[in-house]
Each structure stands twice: as structure tokens, then as C-alpha cells.
N, C-alpha and C positions, 0 to 999 in steps of 0.2 A: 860834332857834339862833344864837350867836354867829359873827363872821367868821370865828373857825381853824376850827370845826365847819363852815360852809359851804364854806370852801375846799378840805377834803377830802374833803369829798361831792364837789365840783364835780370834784377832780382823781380820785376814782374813776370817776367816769358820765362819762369822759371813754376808757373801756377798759373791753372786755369782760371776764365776763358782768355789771360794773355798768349798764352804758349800756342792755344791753336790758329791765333791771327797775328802772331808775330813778322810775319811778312806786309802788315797794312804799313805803309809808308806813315801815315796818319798819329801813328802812336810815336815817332819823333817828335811832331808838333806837339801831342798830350803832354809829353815828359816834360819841355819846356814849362808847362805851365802846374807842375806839380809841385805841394809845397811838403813840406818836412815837418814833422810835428813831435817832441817829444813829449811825453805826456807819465806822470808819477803815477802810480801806486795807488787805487783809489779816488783817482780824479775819473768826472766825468767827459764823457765826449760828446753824446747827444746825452743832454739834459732831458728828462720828463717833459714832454708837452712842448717840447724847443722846436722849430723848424729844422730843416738840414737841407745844405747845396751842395752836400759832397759825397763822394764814394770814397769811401775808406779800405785802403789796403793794409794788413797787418803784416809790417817787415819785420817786428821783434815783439815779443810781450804774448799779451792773454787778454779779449774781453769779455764782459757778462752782457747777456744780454737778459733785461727786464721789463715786464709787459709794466701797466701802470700802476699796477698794486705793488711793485717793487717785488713783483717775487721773480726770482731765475728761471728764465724759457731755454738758457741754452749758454756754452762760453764757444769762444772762438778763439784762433793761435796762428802761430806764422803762415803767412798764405792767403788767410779768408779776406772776403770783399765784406764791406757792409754797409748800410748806409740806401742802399737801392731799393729796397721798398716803398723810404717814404721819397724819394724824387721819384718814381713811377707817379707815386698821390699826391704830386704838386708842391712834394717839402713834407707835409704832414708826416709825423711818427708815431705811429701808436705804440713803439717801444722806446727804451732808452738803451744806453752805453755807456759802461763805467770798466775803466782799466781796475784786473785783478794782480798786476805786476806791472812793471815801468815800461812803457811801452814805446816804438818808434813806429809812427805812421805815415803814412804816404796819401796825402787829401787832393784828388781829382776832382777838380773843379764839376760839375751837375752837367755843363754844357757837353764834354766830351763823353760823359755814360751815355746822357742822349743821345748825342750824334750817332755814338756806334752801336747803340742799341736797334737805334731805327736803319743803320744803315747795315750793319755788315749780321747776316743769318745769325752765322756761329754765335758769336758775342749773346744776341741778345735771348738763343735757345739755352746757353748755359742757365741764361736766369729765368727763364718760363720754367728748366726744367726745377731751377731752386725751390719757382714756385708750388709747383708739383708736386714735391716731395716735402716741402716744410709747411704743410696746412695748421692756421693756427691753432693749438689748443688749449680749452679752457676746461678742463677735468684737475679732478684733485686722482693726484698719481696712484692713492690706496686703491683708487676702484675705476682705475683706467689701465686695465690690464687687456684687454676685447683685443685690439687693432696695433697696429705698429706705429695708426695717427696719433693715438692718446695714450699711449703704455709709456714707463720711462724705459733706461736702458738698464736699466740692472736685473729687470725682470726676465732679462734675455740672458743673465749669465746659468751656466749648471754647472761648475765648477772652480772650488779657489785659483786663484792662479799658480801656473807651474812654471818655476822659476827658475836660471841657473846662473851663478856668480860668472864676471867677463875672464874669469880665468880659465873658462872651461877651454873644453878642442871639441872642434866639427864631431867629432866622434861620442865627447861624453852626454854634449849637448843633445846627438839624435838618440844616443840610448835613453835618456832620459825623457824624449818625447816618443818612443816608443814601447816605454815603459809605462805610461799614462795617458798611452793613446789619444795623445795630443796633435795640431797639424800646428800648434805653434807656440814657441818658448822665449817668455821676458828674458832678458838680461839687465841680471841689476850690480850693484856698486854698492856694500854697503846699503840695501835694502831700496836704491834710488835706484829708479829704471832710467837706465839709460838708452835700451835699444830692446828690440825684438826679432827672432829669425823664424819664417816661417817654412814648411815642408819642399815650400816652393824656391825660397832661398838654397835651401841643402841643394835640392835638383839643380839646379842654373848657376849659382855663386861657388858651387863646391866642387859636387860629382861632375858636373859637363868642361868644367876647367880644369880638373885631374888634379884640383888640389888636392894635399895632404892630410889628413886625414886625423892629424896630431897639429895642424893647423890652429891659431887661438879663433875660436868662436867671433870676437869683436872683428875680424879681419873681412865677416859676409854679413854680420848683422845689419840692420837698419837700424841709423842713429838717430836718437830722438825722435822717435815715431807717433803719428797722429794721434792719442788720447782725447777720450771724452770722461766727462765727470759722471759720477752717478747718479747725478738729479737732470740730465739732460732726456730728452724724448727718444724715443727708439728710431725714428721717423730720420733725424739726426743723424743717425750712423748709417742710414742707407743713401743719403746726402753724399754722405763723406766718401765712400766705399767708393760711390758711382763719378761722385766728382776726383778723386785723386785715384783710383782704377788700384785700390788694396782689399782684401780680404779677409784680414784681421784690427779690431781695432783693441786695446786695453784701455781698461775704464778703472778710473782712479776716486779715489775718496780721501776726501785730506791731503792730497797729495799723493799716495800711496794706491799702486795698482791692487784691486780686490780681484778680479779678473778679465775674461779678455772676449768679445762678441763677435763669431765670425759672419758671413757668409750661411753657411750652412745652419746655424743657430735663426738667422732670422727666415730662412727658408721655412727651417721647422716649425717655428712660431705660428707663422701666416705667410702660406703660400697663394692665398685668395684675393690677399690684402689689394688696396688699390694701387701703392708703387709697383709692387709686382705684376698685376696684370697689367702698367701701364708699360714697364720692361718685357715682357711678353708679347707683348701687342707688336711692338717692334723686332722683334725675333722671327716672327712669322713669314714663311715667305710664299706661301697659299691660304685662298678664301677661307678652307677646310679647316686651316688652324685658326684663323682667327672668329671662324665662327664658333669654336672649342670655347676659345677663351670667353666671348660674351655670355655663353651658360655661364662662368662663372660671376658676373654679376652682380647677380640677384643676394647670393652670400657674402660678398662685397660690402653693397648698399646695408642688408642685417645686422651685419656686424660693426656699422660705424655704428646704428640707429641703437643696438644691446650697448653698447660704448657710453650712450647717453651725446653723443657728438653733435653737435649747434648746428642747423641747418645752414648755417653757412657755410662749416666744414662740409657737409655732405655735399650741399650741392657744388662746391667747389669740386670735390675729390670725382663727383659724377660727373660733371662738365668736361673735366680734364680726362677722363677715362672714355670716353666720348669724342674727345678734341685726338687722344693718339688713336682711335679706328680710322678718322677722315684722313690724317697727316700718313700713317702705315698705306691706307690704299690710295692715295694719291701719289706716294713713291711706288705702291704697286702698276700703279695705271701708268705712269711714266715709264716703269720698265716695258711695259706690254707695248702703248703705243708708240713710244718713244718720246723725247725730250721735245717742249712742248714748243712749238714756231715764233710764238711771244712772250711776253712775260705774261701773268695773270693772279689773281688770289683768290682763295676759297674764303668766303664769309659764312660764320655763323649766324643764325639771326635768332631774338627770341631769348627762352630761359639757355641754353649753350653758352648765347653771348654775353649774357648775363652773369654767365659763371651759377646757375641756380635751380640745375636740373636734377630732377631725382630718377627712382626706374623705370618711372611711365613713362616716355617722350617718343614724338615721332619724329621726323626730319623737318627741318625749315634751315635753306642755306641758299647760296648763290655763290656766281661767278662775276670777279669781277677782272676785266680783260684789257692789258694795255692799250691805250687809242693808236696803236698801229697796227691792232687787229682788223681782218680782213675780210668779210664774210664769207668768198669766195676762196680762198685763198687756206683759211684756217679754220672757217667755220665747222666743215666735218670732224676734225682732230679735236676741240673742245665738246663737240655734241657725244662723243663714242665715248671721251674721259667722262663725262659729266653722268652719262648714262651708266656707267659700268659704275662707278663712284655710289652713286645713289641706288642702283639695284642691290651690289652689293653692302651697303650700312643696312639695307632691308633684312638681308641675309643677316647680319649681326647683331639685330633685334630692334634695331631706328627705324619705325616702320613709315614706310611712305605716307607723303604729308598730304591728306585728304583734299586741300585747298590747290595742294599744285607746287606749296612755293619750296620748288628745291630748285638748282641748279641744269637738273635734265630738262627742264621747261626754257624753252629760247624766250621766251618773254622776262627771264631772272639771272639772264648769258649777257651781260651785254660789255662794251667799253667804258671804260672811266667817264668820258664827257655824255654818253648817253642816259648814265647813270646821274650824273648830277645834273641833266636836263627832267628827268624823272623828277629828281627829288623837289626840282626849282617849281616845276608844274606842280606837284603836291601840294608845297610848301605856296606859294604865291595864288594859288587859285584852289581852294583847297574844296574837298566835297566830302560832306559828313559821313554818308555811305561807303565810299570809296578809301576814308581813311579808318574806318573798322577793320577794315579786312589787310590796310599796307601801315599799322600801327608798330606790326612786328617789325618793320622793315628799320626803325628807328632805334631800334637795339639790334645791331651789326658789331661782329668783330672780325678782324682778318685773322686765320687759322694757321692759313700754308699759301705757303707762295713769294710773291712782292706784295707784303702787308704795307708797304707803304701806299700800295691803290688805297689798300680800305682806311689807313688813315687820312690820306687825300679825301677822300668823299664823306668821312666823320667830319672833318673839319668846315668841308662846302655846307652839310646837314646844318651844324651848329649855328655857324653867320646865316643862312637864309632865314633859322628858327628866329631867332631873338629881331628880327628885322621884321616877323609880320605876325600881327596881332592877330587877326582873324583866324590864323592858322590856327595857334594857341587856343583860342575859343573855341571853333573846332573842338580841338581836339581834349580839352574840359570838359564840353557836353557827350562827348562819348565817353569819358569818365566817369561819367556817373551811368550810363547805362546798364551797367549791370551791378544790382543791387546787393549788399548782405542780405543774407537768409533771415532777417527778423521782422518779426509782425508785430501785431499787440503785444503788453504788457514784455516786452522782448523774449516772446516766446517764437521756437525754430521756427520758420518754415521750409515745409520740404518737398523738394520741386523734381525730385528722379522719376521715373518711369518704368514698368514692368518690375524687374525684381528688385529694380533696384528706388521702387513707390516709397522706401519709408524712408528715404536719406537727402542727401542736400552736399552740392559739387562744392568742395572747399578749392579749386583751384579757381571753377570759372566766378563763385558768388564770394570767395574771403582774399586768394591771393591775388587772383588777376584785378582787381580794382587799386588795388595796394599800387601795383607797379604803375596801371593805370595814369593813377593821381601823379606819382614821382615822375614815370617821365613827363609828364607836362611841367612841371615844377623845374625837372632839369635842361628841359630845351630853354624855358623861361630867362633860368640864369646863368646858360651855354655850359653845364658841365660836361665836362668831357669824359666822366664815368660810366661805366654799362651796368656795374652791378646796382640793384638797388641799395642796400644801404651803403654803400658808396656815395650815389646820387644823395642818398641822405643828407649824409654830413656835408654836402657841396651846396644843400637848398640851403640848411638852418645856416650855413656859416653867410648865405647869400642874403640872411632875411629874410624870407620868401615867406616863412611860418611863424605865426604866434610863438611865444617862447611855450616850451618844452612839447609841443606839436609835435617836433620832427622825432622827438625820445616815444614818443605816444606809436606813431606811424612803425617805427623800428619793432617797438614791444608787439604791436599787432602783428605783424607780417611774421616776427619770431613762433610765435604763437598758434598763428593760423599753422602757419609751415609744420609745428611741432606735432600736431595733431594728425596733423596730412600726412606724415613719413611713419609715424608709430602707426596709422591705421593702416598705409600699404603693408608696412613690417608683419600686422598680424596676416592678411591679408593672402601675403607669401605664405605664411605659417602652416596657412591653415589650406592651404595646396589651392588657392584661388590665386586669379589674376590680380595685380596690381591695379587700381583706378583711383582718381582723386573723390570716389564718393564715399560719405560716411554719413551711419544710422548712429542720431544721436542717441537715443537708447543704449547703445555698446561706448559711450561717453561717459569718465568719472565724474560727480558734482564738481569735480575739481576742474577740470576740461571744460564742462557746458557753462560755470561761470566764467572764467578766463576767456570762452569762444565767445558769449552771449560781449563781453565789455572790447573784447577786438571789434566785434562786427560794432559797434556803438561808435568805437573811433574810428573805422571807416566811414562809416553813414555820416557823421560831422566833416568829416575831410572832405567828403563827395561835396557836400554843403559850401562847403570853403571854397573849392575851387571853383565852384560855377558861379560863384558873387569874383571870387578873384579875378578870373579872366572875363566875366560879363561884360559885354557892349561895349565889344573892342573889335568888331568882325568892320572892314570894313569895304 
């Protein structure tokens, strides 16, 4: 390998996730095919609404990154990847990239994020955990103070910054962060910060080395240190913290540091928050604590809902809180039973997979088992994890799935080729009854493990779907089987029972037909999405719906959802259980119109699809 190809190895394994797979052999091939990109001061990179086939590495510079209304979600600096959201979405970018200084980048072709996404763990956990931790938000930042999803970062500062000129010595430096009982101090130039020392510096850089003591301060500081702006999200600096392993960042305005968020600042903020209990979930190294942590929850889930936070945010934030209990006790179960005899992966199925759970949910998952599994051989060893797995998420309030379908069931255990003989029997001979009940099974996602099984068997799903129409038909007419709640004159109807006689189920009569309708839509025109309005935007760009249908479809399910999470919210409140029923009586005019014209665009969509896929069974 030539010098410019070594030096850009060198300056990627210099920033995660290169540094912790710098031993892949693979990443010499990548570099070969990496280009160089110098780019001005205000040029863009992804244009608005542009496609993108690349992962962007930032070797020198600063970019902004802006949602479609051009306003600022966040900037980025030497180090950060970007670019990988919209190749996860097939290219599509729901944001843009525009250089705020001259920048030098490094454009990785789409193909090799792929590859090593799917191929190598580590790599492709850096960016679940991105995902994790960067939930989109759409709050105006004056009254998005609630959560650490939707707050910015300056509402995390409580103090100006404390600052000391590079001329200082180790010694004037700590009197002075002892005198402002401070754990960490700018160093500026002329009012430019150039570096920062923190408590933790003095310990390790100073005292443990028997430096001097008269020592100049620049000799341990950290030069040019991580900053964020002050219109960036709080959410943002727990990103950064976790992804470059620091504990202070300084946050700057104009240029100029105003002060500086630690650690312990966002502790205090929101210690219930959802990154944090997802950092906790992983800490834990008994049942006992992790059943601690799922009490907290409940104040989780309220505090995105008081935030005003989109139930996309939500049910992402709860999906993913959800996804580290299975991931934590399945490194538990492998410590207990030991390393597992095959490969295998854990599937979510359902709203999990979906990314679109809120705090009611019980369990729906499986096992999916490399084909050199053995029944006799391995069978006990999957049945005792699967079992312990699933009693335990019982324990941490995912309560067992009334129908059966989890993993400890040997009928939902099975190998990769048994599994897409399943699907092929479904799918080619399909039966109306029989696919009510294995509907869920068509929203899978692999959690833990060799996610490549579950992508193997998403993609068999997809080519059997689009290849037989009757199936499709099928599974239309069960799309319309369960109705919205209106009668005459679109007046409620309410279908609960005993106490709960005056109300009407918003998941099983407003959302569950919503998703109903899309996945049939999506197997239709093979997307490969799980979330629904994901599948959205994969039907309308497919054609599949009259124009602005699919905007219709989206505003319902927003809608339906909004009302379903603020009525659990009160629900908690008011020291009751969480359930998806609600008295429309306890409904604003404002709610029961908006509900009354969702359920209206559901009921035409049901319409649509049973003329769409019609007398096509064959």
C-alpha cells in the first residue's frame, strides 16, 4: 500500500467504529477505493432531497447538518461518519449537508458501509447505537426542555465558563479549578480555546507522572477538543461522550465557548432518560438490577409524551429500550449457559420490529438457528436460553405472549431453511385464518446474534411475496377485518366490555388496520422497511396509492398514535394501568374531530385495498 493509502487508513483507525476493527484485513481493499474530496466554505454535500451513495468521513473542517426546512439539527468536526442513514433507506436523505469551513473528506463508496455493516458486529453496533441515541426531533427548543431527546445543549449548562490563559502551570490551573469547584478548565489564546484539562488529566498526565508542578499547563491539556454548538440537541453530546469515551464537552456560540456539559450535568438533568436507561440495561449483571431498571420506564415513556415528542420518537426510543433488555439477557444467558454450539439470531416480531412500541407491549419473538443446527445435539442448549430469555423479559414487565409466539415455543425455534419452508408454505398456499394469527410473523427484525439469518429470511419473505397474488389477496381481506370504530353519521362506536363498556380499543380498531393496509402494500412492492411510515414512503414512491393517500395514511396513524400515548400518559397519571382503550367522553372536540376524519381515512383505505388486490387468488 502506497503513503496517501496508508495515511488514510492511519487517519480513519484513529476514530470509531475504524479503531475497533482495524485488524479486518478488508479495510485495505476499502481504502483503495476511497476518494478525496475538498470541498469550500458553504458548499453543500448532500444537497436537500439529493440521493447519497456514500459515507462520509470528516478528515478536516465542520459540517451542519439540516432537516428540510433548512433549519440546524446538529454540526459535525474531524472524526464523524455521515451519510449512513440515508444508504440504510436505500439512498433517500431526509437531511442535508452543507460545509461551515473548508473541509477535507474521505467518500466511501455505499458498497463497503454495507458490506461491513452486515458483516462485521462491532462496525455495524456503532451505528444502531447512533441510532439509539440521535432520535429525530421536531420540537421548537423554547419548550423542549422535558427529555435529553428534545432539550438543546445549553439548557444543560449552570455555569459561565472557567477559563485559564496557556500560560498557566499545572498548579495555577488546579487552584483555579478548585477555587470554582470545577472538574474541568478551558484553555484559551487570546479568548480562542484551544484546549481543555480536565480533574482527570491532573490525576493521570501530571500527579501519576511526577511532573512538576510549575509545569506549563499546555504540556497535559487536550488540544482541540470535541465542542458542540449551542443550538445543537442534548441527545448530541451523549453521542459524543459515549462514542469518543470523554466526559466533558464545551459548547460554543459564535465561535466562543459560553460553557462546558459534563457527565454529571446530564446525569442530573435526566437520570430516567431513555439513553440512560439504555446505558444501564447494559451495566447490569443480575435479573434483580435489571428488573430495577424497567420500573423506571413508565417515567421514561411520560416524559418523552409531556416533551410533546412524535410518536415516532416514542415508539422508537421504546423499541430500542426494549431491544437492550433482549440483547443484555442474552449476553446474560450465554454467560450462564455458555457460548452458544451454532450460530443463531434473536427476531423481534411485531410493533419491536417495527421500531413502534409504546408501554403496553407483551412479548412476540423467535429464534432463528443456523442450518447446522441439530436437534439432538443442540436442541436442549437453545430451549434452556430461549426459556430463561423469555421468563426473564416477563420479569422486566414484557409480559408473556398470550398466543404462544415467543421463542421458548419449539414451534418459533427453528433453522434458517425450516423457516423459509414456513414462509414458502404461507406464502404459496396461503389460508385466511391461518394468516391472521402469522401476520405478525411479516414484521421480523434480527436483534442479536447472526442478523444475517434474519436478513436471509426478510429477503426469501419478500421474492416469495411479490411472486403470488392470492397471497396478497389473502392478506387484503384480512385487512379490512377489523373495522374503525364509526357508525352513523360518524358517530364513535364503542365495543369495550365490563368497565371498560363506554370506550373503543385505539390499537386493535384505529392503528392495527393502518399497519394492516401498509404491510400489504409493502410486500406488494417488496420493501424492505419494517417501520410503517417507512413502508410509507416505499408504497407512494412505488405508486401503489392515489396521490397524496400515502400523506393521508401517515397523518392517520400520527393521529390515531397521538391520542393512544397521551391517553396511556393520563392513565399512568392517574395510578391505572396502561391499555390502548379510550372513553371518548375524556376526548377534546379537538381529538374526536381529528379521530372521527382518521378513522374515515382508514375505512376508504380498507375500501382501496380490497378492489386493489381483488380476483387475483389463484
Amino acid at each position: 500500500m502506497d503513503v496517501e493509502l496508508t495515511e488514510i487508513l492511519e487517519a480513519l483507525c484513529q476514530h470509531p467504529p475504524f479503531n475497533e476493527i482495524a485488524d479486518d484485513p478488508q479495510l485495505n481493499d476499502m481504502t483503495r477505493e476511497i476518494e478525496i474530496q475538498y470541498i469550500r466554505a458553504g458548499e453543500w454535500v448532500i444537497e436537500p432531497s439529493a440521493l447519497n451513495n456514500t459515507l462520509f468521513f470528516i478528515r478536516s473542517g465542520a459540517i451542519e447538518v439540516l432537516n428540510k426546512e433548512e433549519k440546524l439539527i446538529r454540526r459535525m468536526n474531524e472524526g464523524e461518519l455521515f451519510g449512513y442513514f440515508s444508504l440504510l433507506r436505500g439512498g433517500k436523505s431526509s437531511q442535508s449537508m452543507r460545509t461551515i469551513e473548508d473541509s477535507l473528506l474521505y467518500r466511501i463508496p455505499a458498497r463497503w458501509f454495507l458490506k461491513l455493516y452486515e458483516e462485521n458486529d462491532t462496525f455495524s453496533e456503532f451505528f444502531e447505537l447512533a441510532r439509539e441515541v440521535r432520535l429525530r426531533v421536531a420540537m421548537d427548543s423554547k419548550s423542549s426542555d422535558v427529555s435529553l431527546m428534545t432539550c438543546p445543549v445549553i439548557s444543560l449548562l449552570r455555569r459561565p465558563p472557567i477559563s485559564a490563559p496557556m500560560s498557566s502551570t499545572i498548579r495555577a490551573a488546579a487552584q483555579i479549578m478548585a477555587e470554582h469547584k470545577v472538574s474541568s478548565l478551558l484553555i484559551t489564546d487570546n479568548e480562542e480555546l484551544i484546549g481543555i484539562v480536565t480533574d482527570r488529566d491532573l490525576r493521570t498526565r501530571a500527579v501519576a507522572k511526577g511532573l512538576d508542578y510549575d509545569t506549563p499547563i499546555a504540556d497535559i491539556m487536550t488540544r482541540d477538543p470535541i465542542v458542540m454548538d449551542s443550538g445543537d440537541y442534548a441527545s448530541e453530546a451523549v453521542l459524543k461522550m459515549m462514542e469518543r469515551n470523554v466526559h466533558h464537552i464545551p459548547i460554543v456560540k459564535n465561535g466562543l465557548p459560553i460553557g462546558v456539559v459534563s457527565t454529571g450535568d446530564i446525569i442530573q438533568k435526566e437520570s430516567h432518560g431513555s439513553v440512560f436507561l439504555i446505558s444501564d440495561i447494559f451495566k447490569q449483571t443480575d435479573i434483580e438490577g435489571l428488573k430495577s431498571i424497567s420500573r423506571k420506564m413508565t417515567h421514561t415513556f411520560t416524559q418523552l409524551v409531556v416533551a410533546d415528542a412524535n410518536t415516532q420518537m416514542i415508539g422508537n426510543a421504546m423499541s430500542h429500550i426494549g431491544t437492550a433488555f433482549v440483547k443484555r439477557l442474552l449476553q446474560l444467558a450465554e454467560e450462564h449457559f455458555g457460548p452458544p454450539p451454532v450460530a443463531y439470531c434473536f427476531i423481534a416480531l411485531g410493533s419491536q420490529a417495527r421500531e413502534e412500541q409504546t408501554i403496553k407491549t407483551d412479548q412476540d419473538n423467535a429464534l432463528i438457528l443456523s442450518n447446522k443446527f441439530d436437534e439432538n445435539l443442540h436442541g436442549d442448549y437453545f430451549k434452556m436460553l430461549s426459556d430463561w430469555v423469555c421468563h426473564h423479559l416477563d420479569d422486566c414487565g414484557y409480559t408473556l405472549c398470550t398466543g404462544d409466539i415467543m421463542a421458548s415455543n419449539s414451534r418459533w425455534r427453528q433453522p434458517l431453511s425450516v423457516w423459509k419452508e414456513n414462509f414458502s408454505e404461507w406464502i404459496q398456499k396461503p389460508k385466511a385464518e391461518a394468516l391472521l394469527s402469522l401476520s405478525i410473523f411479516f414484521d421480523l427484525r434480527g436483534i442479536y446474534g447472526d442478523k444475517n439469518l434474519a436478513k436471509q429470511l426478510n429477503q426469501h419473505i419478500r421474492k416469495e411475496a411479490k411472486q403470488h397474488s392470492g397471497f396478497l389477496t389473502l392478506m387484503a381481506r384480512n385487512a379490512n377485518q377489523r373495522k374503525p370504530p364509526l357508525g352513523f353519521f360518524r358517530q364513535f362506536v364503542l365495543d369495550g366490555e365490563g368497565k371498560q363498556s363506554r370506550t373503543f380499543n385505539l390499537k386493535e380498531r384505529g392503528i392495527a388496520p393502518i399497519i394492516d393496509i401498509v404491510r400489504v402494500h409493502a410486500l406488494a412492492c417488496g420493501s424492505d422497511k419494517l417501520n410503517t411510515l417507512e413502508r410509507i414512503e416505499d408504497i407512494e414512491a412505488a405508486g401503489l396509492l392515489p396521490d397524496g393517500r400515502a400523506k393521508d395514511l401517515a397523518l392517520a396513524l400520527e393521529m390515531i398514535g397521538m391520542v393512544r400515548i397521551r391517553n396511556q400518559k393520563d392513565q399512568i397519571e392517574a395510578g391505572e394501568e396502561a391499555n390502548n382503550h379510550v372513553n371518548p367522553e375524556n376526548l377534546s372536540s379537538f381529538e374526536k374531530r381529528h379521530l372521527r376524519d382518521a378513522f374515515h381515512i382508514v375505512s376508504r383505505q380498507q375500501e382501496f385495498i380490497k378492489f386493489r388486490y381483488a380476483g387475483k387468488r389463484h
